[in-house]
C-alpha positions in Angstrom: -15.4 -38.4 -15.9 -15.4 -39.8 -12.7 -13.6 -38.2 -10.1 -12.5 -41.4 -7.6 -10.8 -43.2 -10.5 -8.9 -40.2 -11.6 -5.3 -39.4 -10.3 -4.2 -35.9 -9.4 -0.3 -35.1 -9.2 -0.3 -32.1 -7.1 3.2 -30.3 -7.8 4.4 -29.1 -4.5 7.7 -26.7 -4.7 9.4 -27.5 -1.4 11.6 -24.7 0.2 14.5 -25.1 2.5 14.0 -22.4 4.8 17.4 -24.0 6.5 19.6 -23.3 3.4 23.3 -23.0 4.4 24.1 -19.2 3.2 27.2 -18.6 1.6 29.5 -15.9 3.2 29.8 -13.0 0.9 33.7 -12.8 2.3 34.9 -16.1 1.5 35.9 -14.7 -2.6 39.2 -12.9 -3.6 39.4 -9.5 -2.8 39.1 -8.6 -6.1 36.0 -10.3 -7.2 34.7 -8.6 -3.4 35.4 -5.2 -4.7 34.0 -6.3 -8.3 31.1 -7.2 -6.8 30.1 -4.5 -4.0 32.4 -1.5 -5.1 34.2 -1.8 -1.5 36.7 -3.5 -0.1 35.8 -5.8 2.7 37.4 -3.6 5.9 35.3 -1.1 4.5 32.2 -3.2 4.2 32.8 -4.3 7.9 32.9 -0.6 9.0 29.9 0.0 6.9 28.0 -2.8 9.2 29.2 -1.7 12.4 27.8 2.0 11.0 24.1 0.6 10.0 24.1 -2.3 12.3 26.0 -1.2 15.3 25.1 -3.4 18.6 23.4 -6.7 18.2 21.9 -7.3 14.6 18.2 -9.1 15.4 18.9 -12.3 13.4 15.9 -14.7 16.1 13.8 -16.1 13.2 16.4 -14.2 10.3 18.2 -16.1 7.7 20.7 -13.1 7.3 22.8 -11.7 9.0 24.1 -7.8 9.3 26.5 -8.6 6.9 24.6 -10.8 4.1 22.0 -7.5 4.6 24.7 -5.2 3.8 26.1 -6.8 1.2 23.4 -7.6 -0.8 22.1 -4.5 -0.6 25.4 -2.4 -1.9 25.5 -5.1 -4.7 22.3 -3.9 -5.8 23.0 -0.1 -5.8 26.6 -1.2 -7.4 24.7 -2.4 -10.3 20.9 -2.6 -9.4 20.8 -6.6 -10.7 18.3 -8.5 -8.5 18.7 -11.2 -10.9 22.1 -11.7 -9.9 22.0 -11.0 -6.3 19.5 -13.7 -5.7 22.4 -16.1 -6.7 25.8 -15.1 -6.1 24.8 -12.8 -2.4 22.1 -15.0 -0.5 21.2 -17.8 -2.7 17.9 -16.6 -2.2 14.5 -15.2 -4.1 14.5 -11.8 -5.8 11.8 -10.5 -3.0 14.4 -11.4 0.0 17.0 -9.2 -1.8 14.4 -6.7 -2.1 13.7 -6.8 1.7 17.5 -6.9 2.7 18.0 -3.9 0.6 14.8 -2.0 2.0 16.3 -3.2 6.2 19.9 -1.5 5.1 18.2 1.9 3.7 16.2 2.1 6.8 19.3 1.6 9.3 21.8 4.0 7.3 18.9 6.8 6.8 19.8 8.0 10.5 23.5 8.8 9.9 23.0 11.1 7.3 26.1 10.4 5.4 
């Protein structure tokens, strides 16, 4: 086999790190409180408690409140495999991480 004459397809998964995120508010208030056992004042207070000032988003694709809500959707129901699609549009380790930032910046309060 000669390697010049043969042709290699190199499969190369492309990633839009500028993917437009949905907000998490934008649905009914019901499917809200279906979905993060809140209702969406509370969910604001809740960002102002873990997030309070300015939320570091230079170089972040979420903000306080995509952080927060993915993060009670997954201790709602503990479903990475939904979060990835419905919170952030985003991969099952970046849920992971926004969970992980929002039980670091509530363990302070001591609720």
């Amino acid at each position: 086999m000669d390697l010049e004459k043969t042709d290699f397809k190199l499969n190369i998964i492309s990633r839009n790190n500028n993917m437009e995120r949905t907000n998490p508010f934008d649905v009914a208030d019901d499917e809200f409180y279906a979905r993060y056992r809140f209702s969406k004042d509370s969910v604001r207070r809740i960002v102002d408690l873990a997030f309070p000032g300015e939320f570091d988003e230079h170089g972040q694709r979420f903000t306080a409140e995509h952080t927060t809500c993915t993060a009670l959707h997954i201790l709602a129901g503990g479903h990475f495999q939904r979060v990835e699609g419905q919170c952030l549009q985003g991969s099952k380790s970046s849920a992971n991480r926004q969970l992980y930032k929002f039980v670091d910046a509530i363990r302070p309060l001591k609720l």
